[in-house]
C-alpha positions as CSV (number, residue, x, y, z in Angstrom):
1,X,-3.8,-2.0,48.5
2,X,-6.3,-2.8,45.8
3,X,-8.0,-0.1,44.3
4,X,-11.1,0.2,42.0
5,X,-10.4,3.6,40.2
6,X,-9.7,2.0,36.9
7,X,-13.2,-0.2,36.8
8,X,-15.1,3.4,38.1
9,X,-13.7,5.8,35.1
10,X,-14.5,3.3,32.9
11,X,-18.2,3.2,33.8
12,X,-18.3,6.9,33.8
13,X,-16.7,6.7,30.7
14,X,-19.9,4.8,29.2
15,X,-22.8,6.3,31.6
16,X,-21.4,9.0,29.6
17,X,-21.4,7.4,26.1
18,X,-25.2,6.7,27.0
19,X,-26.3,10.0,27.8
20,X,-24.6,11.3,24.2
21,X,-26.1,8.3,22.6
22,X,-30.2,9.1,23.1
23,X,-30.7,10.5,20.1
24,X,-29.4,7.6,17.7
25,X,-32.3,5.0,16.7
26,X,-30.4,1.6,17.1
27,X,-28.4,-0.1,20.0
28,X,-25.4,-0.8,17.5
29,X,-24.9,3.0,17.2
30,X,-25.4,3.2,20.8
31,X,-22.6,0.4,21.3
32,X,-20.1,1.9,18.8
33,X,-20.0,4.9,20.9
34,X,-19.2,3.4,23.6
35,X,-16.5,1.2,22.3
36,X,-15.2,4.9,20.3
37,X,-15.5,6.4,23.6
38,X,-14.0,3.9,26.4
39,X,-11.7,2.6,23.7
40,X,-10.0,6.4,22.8
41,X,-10.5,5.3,19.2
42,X,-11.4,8.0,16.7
43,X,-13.1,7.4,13.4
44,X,-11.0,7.6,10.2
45,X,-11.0,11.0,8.4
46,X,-10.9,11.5,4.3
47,X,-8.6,14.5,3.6
């Protein structure tokens, strides 16, 4: 009764955090959104 569901949305998760990624110039931006995105994190707003 092992499943691999979790492991396969998570890739998703970032094959789609590289496709929204293509236009940003360095791999650190590329790498933050993916941590923003597979980590449900959001970035801090200033009111």
């Amino acid at each position: 009764n092992i499943s691999n569901g979790v492991v396969e949305g998570l890739n998703n998760k970032i094959k789609t955090a590289f496709k929204r990624s293509y236009g940003l110039k360095t791999e650190v931006n590329r790498n933050t959104m993916i941590f923003l995105m597979a980590g449900k994190l959001s970035l801090p707003t200033r009111c």
